[in-house]
C-alpha positions in Angstrom: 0.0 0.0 0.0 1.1 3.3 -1.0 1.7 6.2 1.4 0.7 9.8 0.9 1.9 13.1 3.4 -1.1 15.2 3.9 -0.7 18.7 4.1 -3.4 20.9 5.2 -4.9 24.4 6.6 -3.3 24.1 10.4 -1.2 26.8 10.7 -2.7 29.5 12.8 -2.5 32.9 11.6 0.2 34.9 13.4 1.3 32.0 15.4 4.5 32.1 13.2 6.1 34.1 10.4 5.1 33.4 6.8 9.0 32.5 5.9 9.1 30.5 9.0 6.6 28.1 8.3 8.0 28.1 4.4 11.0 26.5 6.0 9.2 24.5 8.1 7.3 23.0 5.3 10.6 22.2 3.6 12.0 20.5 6.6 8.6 18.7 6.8 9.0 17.5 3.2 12.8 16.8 3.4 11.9 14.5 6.5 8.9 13.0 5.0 10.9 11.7 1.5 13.8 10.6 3.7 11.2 8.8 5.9 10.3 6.7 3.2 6.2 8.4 1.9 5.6 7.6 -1.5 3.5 10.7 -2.3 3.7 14.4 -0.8 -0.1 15.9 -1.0 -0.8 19.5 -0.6 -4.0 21.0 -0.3 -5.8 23.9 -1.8 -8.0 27.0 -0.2 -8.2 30.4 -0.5 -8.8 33.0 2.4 -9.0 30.4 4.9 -8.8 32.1 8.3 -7.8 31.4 11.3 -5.4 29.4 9.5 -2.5 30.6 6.7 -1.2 28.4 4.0 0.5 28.6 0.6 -0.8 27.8 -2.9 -0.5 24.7 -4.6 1.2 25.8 -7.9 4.2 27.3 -7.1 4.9 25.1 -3.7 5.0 21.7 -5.9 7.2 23.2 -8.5 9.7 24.0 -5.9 9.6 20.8 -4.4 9.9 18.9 -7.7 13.8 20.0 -7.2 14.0 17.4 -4.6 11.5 14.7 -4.6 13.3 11.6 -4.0 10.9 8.3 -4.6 7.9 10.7 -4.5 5.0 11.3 -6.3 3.7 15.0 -5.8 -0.1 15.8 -5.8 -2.5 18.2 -5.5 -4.7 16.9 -2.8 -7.1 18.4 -3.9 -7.1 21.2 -5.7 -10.7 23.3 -5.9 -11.4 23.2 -9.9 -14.8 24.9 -9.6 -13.5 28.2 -9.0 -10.9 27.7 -11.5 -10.8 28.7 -15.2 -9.7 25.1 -17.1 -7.3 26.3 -19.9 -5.1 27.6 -16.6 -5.2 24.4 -14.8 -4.7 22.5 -17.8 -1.5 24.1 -18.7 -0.5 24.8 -15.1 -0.7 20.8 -14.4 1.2 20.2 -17.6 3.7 22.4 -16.9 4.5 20.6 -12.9 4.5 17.8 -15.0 7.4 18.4 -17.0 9.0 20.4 -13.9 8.7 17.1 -12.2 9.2 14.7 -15.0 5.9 13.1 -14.7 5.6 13.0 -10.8 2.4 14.8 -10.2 -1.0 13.5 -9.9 -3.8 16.0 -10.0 -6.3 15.5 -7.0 -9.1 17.6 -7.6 -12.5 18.4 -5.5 -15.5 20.8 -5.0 -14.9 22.7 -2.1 -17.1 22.9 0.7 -16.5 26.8 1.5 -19.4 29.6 0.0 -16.6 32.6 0.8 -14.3 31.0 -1.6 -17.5 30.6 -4.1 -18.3 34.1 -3.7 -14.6 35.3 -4.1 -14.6 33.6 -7.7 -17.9 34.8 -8.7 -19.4 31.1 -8.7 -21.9 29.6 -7.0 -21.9 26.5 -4.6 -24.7 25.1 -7.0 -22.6 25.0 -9.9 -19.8 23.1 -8.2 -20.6 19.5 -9.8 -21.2 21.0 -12.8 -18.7 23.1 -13.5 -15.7 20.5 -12.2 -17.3 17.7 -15.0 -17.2 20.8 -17.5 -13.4 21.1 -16.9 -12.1 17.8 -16.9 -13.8 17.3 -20.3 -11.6 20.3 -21.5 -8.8 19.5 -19.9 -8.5 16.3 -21.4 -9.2 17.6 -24.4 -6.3 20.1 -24.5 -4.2 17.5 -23.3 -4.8 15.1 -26.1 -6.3 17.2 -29.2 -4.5 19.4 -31.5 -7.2 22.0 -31.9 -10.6 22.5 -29.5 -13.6 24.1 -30.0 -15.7 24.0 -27.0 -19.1 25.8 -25.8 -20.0 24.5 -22.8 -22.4 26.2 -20.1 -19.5 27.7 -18.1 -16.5 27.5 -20.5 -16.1 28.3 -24.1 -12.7 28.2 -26.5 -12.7 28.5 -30.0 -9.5 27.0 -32.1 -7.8 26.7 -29.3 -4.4 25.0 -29.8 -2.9 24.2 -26.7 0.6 25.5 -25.8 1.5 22.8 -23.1 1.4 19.3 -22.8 2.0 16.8 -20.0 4.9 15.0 -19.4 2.6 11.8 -18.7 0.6 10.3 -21.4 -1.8 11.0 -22.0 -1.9 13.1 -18.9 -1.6 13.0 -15.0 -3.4 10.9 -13.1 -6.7 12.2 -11.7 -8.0 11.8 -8.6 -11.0 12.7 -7.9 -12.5 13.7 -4.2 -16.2 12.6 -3.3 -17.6 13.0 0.3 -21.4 12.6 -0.4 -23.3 10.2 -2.3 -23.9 12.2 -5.2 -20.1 13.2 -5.6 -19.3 9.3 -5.5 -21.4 9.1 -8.5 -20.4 12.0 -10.4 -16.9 10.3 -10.1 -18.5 7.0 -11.1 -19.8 8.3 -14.0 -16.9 9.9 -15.4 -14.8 7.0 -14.6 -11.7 8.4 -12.5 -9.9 7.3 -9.3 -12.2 7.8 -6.2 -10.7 9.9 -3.3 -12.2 9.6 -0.1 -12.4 12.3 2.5 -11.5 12.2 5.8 -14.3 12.0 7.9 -16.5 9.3 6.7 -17.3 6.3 8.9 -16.1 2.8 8.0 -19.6 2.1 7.4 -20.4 4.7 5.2 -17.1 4.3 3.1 -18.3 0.6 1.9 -21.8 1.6 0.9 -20.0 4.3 -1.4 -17.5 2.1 -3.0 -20.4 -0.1 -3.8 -22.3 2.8 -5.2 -19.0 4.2 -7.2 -18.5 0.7 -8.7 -22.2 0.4 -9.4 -22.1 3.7 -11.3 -19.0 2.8 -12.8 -20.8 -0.6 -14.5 -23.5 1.2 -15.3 -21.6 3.8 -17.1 -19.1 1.4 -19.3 -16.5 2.1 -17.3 -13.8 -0.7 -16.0 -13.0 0.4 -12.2 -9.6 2.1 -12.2 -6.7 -0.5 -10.6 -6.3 2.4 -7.5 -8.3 4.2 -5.3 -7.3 7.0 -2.8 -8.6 7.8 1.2 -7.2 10.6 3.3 -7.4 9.8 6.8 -6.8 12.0 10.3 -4.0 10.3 11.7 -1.9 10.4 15.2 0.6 7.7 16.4 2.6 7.4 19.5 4.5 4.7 21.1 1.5 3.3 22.9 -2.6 4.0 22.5 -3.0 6.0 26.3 -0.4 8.6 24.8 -1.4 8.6 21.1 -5.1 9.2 21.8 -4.2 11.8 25.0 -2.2 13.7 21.9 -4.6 13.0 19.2 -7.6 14.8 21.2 -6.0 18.0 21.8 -4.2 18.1 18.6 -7.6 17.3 16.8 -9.8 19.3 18.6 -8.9 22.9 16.5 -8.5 21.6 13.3 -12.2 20.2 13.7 -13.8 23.2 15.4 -12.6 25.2 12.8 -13.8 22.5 9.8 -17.5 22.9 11.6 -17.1 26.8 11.5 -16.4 26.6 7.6 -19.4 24.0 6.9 -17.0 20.8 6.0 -19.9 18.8 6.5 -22.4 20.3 4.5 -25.7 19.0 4.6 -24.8 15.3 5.5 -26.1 14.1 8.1 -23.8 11.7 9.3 -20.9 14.2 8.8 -23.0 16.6 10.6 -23.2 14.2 13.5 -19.8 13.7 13.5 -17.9 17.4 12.8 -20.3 19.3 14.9 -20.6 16.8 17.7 -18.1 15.4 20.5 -14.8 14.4 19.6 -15.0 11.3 20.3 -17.2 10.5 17.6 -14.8 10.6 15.3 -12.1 8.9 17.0 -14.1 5.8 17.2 -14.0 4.9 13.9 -13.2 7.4 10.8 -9.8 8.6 12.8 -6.5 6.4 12.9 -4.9 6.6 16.1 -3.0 4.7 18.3 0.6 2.4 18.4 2.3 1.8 15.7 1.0 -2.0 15.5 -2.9 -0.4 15.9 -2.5 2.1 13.2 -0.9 -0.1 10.6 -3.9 -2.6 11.4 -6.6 0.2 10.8 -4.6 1.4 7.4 -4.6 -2.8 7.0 -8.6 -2.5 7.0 -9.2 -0.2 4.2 -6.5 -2.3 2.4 -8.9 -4.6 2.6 -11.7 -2.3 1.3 -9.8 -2.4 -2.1 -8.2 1.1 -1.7 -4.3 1.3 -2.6 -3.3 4.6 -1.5 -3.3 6.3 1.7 -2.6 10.2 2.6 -2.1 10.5 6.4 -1.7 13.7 8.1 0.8 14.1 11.2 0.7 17.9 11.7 -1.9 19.4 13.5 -2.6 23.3 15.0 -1.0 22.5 18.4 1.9 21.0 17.3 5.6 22.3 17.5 7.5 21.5 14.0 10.1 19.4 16.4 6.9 17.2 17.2 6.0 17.4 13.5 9.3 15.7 13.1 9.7 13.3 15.8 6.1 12.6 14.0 7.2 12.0 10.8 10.4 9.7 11.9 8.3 7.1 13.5 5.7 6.9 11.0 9.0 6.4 8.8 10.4 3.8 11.0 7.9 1.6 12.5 4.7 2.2 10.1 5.6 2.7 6.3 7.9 -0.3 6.1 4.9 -2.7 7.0 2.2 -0.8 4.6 4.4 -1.4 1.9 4.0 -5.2 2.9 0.5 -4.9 2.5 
């Protein structure tokens, strides 16, 4: 099983300098390839106070100087409020900067504010981010496009970059609700689970993304992607005593911003006690626990895993100390899997 770095919104504005946590990001990187992750995933929002974080674009082009054995993906980047000729060429451009390690993750958004900021609506998001793909792949494969779409048009366009990979990155695309795991169904890419659906909830939407795959011609793709909340510690008292005050500000603010939308599970679970969450859609615990818990959605048929280890509360030297024993007792037995 493959392993993926998560990197999220969880620095808190003015906790530390902007070139501070640059370096701290690199550090974070450096330790992650040396620990042995097969793929380095960074995130994507737009004024998302109380936190700060850096753009997708430009951060994975400077890491593609150094990437060791790993892959490099946007996990996930918002295409709804994006304009698909850009992120066609953007992605085939890391491509080549990276020499065809990059894997474009792609989602909705759950955030109105960032909606508003781009003069779209949240209504629109499914239907713009199908509209895209199908002119991105286009422009990645066709010599000349015409396209008049609802939300996009281009008229003999001849595209000016092309990807490294043929022909073109791997997609993965992010579904928390049932109608999202269809919409990804029907277009026949890699599922990417979020990270706060229950064990319970996960199978019944694999079975309804293979379902819709079938019915829509489609062979299921050989991978599919979860991102999980993850802590580990030498023993379960002091992983789950870390895990609970580590988690606790990353999800008050994710209720704050609506993460959960109008699901009512996830509403249960992101605007209710903690410990709702830690029972069974969190991974936390030894070493042996949380290797068994990745072992279980092995099981589920999912090949990839994007864990994160760095959390509001958290100094980058525990960050670190993190990262090396994820590195040293964790990876090696997922990659047995």
């Amino acid at each position: 099983m493959r392993v993926g770095y998560q990197v999220g919104q969880v620095v808190q504005r003015d906790s530390i300098g902007h070139q501070q946590q640059w370096q701290n990001h690199l550090a974070q990187f450096r330790a992650s390839r040396d620990a042995g992750f097969d793929i380095y995933c960074w995130a994507h929002h737009y004024l998302i106070d109380p936190f700060q974080h850096f753009q997708p674009w430009p951060v994975l082009a400077r890491l593609a100087a150094e990437p060791g054995d790993m892959m490099l993906a946007t996990s996930v980047l918002l295409l709804p409020l994006l304009n698909p000729v850009d992120v066609a060429e953007q992605a085939a451009t890391l491509d080549h900067i990276a020499e065809g390690r990059f894997i474009l993750g792609i989602g909705l958004g759950y955030r109105p504010e960032e909606c508003e900021a781009f003069g779209t609506r949240m209504s629109q998001r499914g239907a713009r981010c199908t509209e895209a793909m199908g002119l991105m792949r286009r422009l990645w494969t066709e010599d000349e496009v015409t396209h008049r779409g609802r939300y996009y048009r281009v008229t003999g366009a001849r595209p000016t970059a092309r990807p490294f990979q043929q022909p073109y990155p791997k997609v993965w695309q992010a579904a928390m609700s049932d109608p999202a795991v269809e919409r990804v169904g029907r277009e026949g890419e890699i599922l990417y689970v979020g990270p706060a659906q229950s064990n319970e909830s996960i199978r019944h939407q694999i079975d309804l993304y293979h379902r819709t795959l079938e019915a829509n011609g489609h062979d299921a793709p050989e991978e599919m992607v979860i991102v999980r909340e993850f802590f580990c510690a030498p023993n379960h008292e002091d992983a789950l005593e870390r895990a609970r005050s580590n988690f606790a500000r990353k999800y008050e603010v994710y209720a704050h911003h609506g993460l959960h939308g109008s699901d009512g599970e996830l509403t249960r679970k992101v605007t209710g006690d903690l410990e709702t969450l830690m029972d069974d859609t969190f991974l936390v615990g030894s070493p042996e626990e949380c290797i068994e818990q990745i072992a279980a959605y092995q099981r589920m048929g999912f090949t990839d895993v994007a864990i994160r280890l760095f959390y509001p509360e958290m100094s980058q030297s525990e960050v670190l100390e993190h990262i090396d024993l994820v590195g040293s007792e964790v990876i090696p037995a997922l990659h047995a899997l």
